[in-house]
N, C-alpha and C positions, 0 to 999 in steps of 0.2 A: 583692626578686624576687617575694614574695609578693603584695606593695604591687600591682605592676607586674602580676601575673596576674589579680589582681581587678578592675585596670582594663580589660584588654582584654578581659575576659569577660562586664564591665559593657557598655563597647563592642557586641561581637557584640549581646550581648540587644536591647540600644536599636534596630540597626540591624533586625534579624528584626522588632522589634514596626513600625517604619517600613514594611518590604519591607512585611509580613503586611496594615498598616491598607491600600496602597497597590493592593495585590493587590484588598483586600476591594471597594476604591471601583471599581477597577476593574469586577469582577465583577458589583456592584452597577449600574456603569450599562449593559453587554451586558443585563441583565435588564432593565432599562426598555427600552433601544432593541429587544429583540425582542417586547416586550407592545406598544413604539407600533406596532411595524410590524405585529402578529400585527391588531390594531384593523385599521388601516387597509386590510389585506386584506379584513374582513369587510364594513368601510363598503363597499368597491367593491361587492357583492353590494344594498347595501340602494337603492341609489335608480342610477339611471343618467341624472339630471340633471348635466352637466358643473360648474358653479357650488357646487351644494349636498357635490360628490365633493369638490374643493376646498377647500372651508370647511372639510369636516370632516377630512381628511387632516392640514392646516394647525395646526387646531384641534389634532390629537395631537403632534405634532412639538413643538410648542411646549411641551408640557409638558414633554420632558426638555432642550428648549433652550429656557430663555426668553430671549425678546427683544422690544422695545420695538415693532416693524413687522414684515409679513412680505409678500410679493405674489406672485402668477404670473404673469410676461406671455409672451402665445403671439405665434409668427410669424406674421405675416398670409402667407398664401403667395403672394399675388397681388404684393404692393407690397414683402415683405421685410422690413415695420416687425416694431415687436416695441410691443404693446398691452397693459394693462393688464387681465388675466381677473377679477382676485380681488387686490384691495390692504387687510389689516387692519392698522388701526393706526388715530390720530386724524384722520390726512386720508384714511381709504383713498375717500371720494366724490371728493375733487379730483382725487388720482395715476389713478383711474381714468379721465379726461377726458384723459390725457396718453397720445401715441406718439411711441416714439424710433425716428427712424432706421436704418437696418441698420448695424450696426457700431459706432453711440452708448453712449456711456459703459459702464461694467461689464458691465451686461445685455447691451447688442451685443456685446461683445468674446466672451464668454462663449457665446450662440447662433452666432456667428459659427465659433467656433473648437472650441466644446464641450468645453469643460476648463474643469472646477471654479476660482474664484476665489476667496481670503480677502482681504483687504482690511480691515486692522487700525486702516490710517490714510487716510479717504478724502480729503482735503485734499491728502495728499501723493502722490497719487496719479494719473500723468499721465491716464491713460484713464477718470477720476470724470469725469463730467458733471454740473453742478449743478442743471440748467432743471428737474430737476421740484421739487431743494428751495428752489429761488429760487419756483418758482410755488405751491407749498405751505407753505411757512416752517418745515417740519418740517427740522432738524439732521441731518443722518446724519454720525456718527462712525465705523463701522465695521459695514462687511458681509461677508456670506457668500453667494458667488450658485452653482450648479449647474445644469448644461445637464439638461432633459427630453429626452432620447432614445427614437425608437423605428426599430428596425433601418437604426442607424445615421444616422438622419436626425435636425437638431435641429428637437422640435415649439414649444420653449420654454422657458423659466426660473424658475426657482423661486430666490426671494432673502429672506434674513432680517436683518435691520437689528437697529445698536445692540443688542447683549449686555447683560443688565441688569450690575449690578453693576458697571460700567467696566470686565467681564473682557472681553480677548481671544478672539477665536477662536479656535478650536485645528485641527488636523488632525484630532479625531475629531470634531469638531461637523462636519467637511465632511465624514467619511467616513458618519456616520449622515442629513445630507442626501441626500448621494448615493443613500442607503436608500430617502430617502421617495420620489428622484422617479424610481423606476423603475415603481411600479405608477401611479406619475400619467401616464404613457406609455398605458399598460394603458387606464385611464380614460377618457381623452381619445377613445381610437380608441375603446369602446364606448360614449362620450357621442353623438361624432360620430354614427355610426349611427343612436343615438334620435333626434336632430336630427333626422337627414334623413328618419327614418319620421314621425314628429312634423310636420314643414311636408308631406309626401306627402299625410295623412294630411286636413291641413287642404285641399290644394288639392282633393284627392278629394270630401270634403265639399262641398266650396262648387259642384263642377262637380253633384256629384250633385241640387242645387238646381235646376240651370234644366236643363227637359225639351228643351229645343233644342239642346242640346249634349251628347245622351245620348251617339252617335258618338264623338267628341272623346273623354267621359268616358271611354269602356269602351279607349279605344285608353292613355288615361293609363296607367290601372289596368293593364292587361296589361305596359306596361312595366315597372312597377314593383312588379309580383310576380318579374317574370322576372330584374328586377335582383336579388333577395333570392337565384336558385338559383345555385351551381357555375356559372362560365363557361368550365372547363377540368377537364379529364379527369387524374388521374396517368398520367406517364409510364414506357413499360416498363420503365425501370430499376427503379420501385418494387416489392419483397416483395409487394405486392397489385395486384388487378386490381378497382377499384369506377366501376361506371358508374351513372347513376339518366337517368330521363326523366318528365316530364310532359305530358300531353296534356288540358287542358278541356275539358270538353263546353261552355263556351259562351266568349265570350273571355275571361271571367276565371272563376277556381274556389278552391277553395278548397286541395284536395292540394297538398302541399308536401313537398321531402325538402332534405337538404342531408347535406355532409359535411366535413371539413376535420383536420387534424394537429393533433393537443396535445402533442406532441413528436414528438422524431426517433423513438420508436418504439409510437406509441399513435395511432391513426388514431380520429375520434369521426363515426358518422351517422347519422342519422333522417331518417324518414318519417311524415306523418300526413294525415289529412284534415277538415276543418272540415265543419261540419254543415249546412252550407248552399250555395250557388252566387252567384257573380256577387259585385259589389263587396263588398258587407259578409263574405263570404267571404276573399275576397282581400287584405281591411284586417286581420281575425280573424290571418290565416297571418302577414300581416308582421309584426303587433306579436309572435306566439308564435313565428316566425323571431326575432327581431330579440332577445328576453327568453331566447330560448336560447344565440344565440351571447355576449351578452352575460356569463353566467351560469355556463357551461359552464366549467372550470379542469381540470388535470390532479388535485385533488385532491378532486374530485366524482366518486361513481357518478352512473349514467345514472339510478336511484332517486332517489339524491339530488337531482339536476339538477330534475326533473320534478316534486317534491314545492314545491320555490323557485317555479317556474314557474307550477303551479297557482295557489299563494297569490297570487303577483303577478295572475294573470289576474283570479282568485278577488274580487278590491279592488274592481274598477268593476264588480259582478254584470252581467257578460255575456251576452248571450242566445242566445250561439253556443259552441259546444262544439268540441273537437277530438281525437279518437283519435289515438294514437302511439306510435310504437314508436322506440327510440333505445337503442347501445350504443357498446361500446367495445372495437377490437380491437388485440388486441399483436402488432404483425405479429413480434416473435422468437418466442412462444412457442402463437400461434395461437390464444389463450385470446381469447373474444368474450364481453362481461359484455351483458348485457340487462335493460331495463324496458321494460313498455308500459304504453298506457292505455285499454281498450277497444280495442285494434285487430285487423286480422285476423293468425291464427297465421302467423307468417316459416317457411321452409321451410328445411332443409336439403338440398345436394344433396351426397353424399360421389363419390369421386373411383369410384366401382363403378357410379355410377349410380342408388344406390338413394335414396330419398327418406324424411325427416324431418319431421313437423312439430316446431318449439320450443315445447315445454312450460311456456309460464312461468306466473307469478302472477299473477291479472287484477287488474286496479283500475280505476276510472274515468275516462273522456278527462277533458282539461285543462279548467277553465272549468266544470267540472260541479256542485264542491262542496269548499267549504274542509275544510282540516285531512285530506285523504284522504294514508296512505301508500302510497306506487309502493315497489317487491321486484327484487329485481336477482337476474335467472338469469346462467349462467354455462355457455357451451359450448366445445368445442376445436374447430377446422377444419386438418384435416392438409391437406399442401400437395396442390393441386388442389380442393380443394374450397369450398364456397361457398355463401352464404345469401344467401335472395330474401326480400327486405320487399315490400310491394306493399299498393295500394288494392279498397277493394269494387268499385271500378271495374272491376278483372279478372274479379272473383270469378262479380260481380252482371250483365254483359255479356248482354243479352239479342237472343235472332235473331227473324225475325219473326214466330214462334207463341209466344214471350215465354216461351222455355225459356233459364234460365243457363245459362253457363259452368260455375261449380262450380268447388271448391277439389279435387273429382276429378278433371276435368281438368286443372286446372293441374298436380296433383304428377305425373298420366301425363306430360304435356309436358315437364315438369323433370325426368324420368327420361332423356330423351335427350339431355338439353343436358350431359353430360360433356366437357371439348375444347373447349366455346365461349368464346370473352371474353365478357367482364361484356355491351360494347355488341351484341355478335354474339345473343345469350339474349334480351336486350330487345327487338333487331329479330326475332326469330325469334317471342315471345310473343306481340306486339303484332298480329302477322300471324296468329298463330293466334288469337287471337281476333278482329279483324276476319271472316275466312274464316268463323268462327262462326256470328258476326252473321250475315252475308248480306245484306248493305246496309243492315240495320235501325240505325236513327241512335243517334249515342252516346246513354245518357242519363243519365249521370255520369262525373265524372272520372277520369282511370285514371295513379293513379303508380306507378314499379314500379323498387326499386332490388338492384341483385346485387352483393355483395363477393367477391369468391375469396382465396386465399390462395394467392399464386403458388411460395413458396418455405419 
């Protein structure tokens, strides 16, 4: 009996040191997969070239999956194919030269259906297509492919070949792909964008070249600032009430504002102005639209955001500058965090009528000088009430014996707009400073955005 006690007890031990090592491995690889993913969050921030996001995402993945290939191919959305973005491995030049059909072997099945595939044994497998290893000579023994989603839509596929070691795929090698290709979603859509500022960018250039198409040019340019602002308003169901407008003084300018959700309850928006007018203005705004939205994450202050954004500007030494102000409000708990940069004081208007300026910590506009830190203030807006950002546009608004406007006017004027919507305050301001004027012609841009807090 003794005998027989110290066996089972041998037993037990054996089995705990099993459980414990199995436990450890386990643990040990959640640690790697949240160091890859923690990387590849930050890659998103460092470059917003689609290609090079790719590479390097791939590049970390690999590390705690090795395997022999890996590729991204994206839906052509025109034709349904599915193309080759990004293929590493020893043919990744040829497999590039290859598109499959919509619905063609793994990858189609996969972008088609968007559910993850393993594929242990591709030979036996009805839905393998061979044409790219017949056209490349590379073997594929076994894959792992993942649909790219973004709300709900498939953008494309993310596939990893041949396991080294002749190991199989498992379920958490698909579960930690699935990992990667959610911020490759993310990526994509703030690639895209650069893309299309990037070709703007050049078409503008080249128009800017021939003097006979100056017309033409300025009509370009005006559209393709106006595509960078809000094309719709939140609706009243929403906790808040934010409207913004721009008005140029000539057809294109420089002011810009924008706004947009980083979650179901963090609303993020800015305003700023470029230091100049007309196209080079207008190009200045889209690339510092375009590095905001790109950049901006729920896990950034508006300090933070602005300090990224500098740097980047900071890189090609630019000759245009831009003031701005940019926050972040909780429509549950009314809290509005703020940074600017050089811009003019945001106002406060409380729900009594009486008027505020925001107090914050200055720093310098965007574009002006590397390595500057931006300071995050922090205010409350109890329900009705509400903060006006706005341009020197308003401020600086001259009638015709070339006396301003004035930031004492404007807070008298914002003492009465208690009970107005966000759009009702804008039209009402906008009038009062025309009236000002007295037909004396703009002669700067005027943007001017108001958030409330409805609830």
């Amino acid at each position: 009996m003794e005998l027989e006690a110290i066996g089972a007890a041998a037993a037990l031990a054996g089995a705990a040191l099993l459980g414990g090592a199995a436990a450890y491995a386990a643990m040990r690889h959640r640690e790697r997969s949240a160091r890859v993913l923690f990387d590849i969050s930050m890659m998103l921030n460092s470059t917003l070239r689609r290609r090079d996001q790719m590479e390097m995402i791939m590049d970390s993945a690999k590390r705690v999956l090795p395997v022999e290939a890996a590729s991204v191919l994206l839906v052509d959305q025109q034709t349904g194919e599915l193309f080759f973005e990004v293929a590493q491995g020893e043919k990744g030049e040829e497999v590039r030269e290859i598109r499959l059909a919509p619905g063609e072997g793994i990858s189609g099945h996969v972008a088609r259906t968007g559910e993850s595939v393993i594929v242990n044994d591709a030979a036996a497998d009805p839905r393998w297509s061979n044409r790219v290893a017949v056209s490349t000579g590379f073997e594929t023994r076994n894959l792992l492919t993942v649909p790219i989603t973004k709300r709900g839509n498939v953008e494309g596929v993310l596939q990893v070949i041949n396991k080294r070691g002749g190991r199989k795929f498992t379920s958490r090698d698909r579960q930690l792909l699935e990992k990667v290709a959610k911020p490759m979603a993310v990526a994509l859509e703030n690639a895209r964008l650069y893309e299309q500022l990037e070709r703007s960018m050049e078409a503008l250039q080249a128009t800017t070249a021939v003097k006979e198409r100056l017309e033409s040019e300025l009509q370009i340019a005006g559209t393709i600032q106006l595509s960078f602002l809000p094309r719709t308003m939140p609706s009243a169901q929403e906790p808040y009430d934010v409207c913004a407008l721009l008005k140029s003084a000539k057809d294109v300018g420089g002011d810009f504002y924008n706004f947009f959700k980083l979650d179901d309850d963090r609303l993020f928006f800015t305003l700023g102005d470029v230091s100049d007018k007309g196209i080079p203005a207008a190009l200045f705004m889209a690339v510092t639209l375009t590095l905001i939205k790109g950049k901006m994450n729920p896990g950034l202050t508006p300090g933070q955001l602005l300090r990224m954004v500098n740097e980047e500007l900071c890189r090609d030494n630019p000759v245009l500058f831009a003031t701005i102000v940019c926050g972040v409000f909780d429509t549950k708990t009314g809290e509005v965090v703020l940074s600017e940069g050089g811009h003019c004081t945001p106002y406060v208007v409380r729900a009594d009528g009486s008027v505020e300026a925001v107090k914050l910590r200055k720093s310098l506009p965007l574009g002006a000088m590397e390595g500057i830190d931006y300071h995050d203030g922090r205010l409350v807006l109890a329900p009705g009430e509400r903060i006006v950002v706005y341009t020197d546009g308003i401020t600086e608004a001259e009638n015709g014996v070339q006396e301003q406007y004035t930031g004492e006017r404007l807070q008298e004027f914002l003492k009465s707009t208690p009970g107005m919507s966000s759009a009702e305050l804008i039209d009402a301001l906008l009038m009062h400073v025309f009236l000002f004027a007295d037909g004396a012609p703009q002669s700067d841009d005027i943007a001017v955005l108001s958030l409330m807090r409805r609830v």
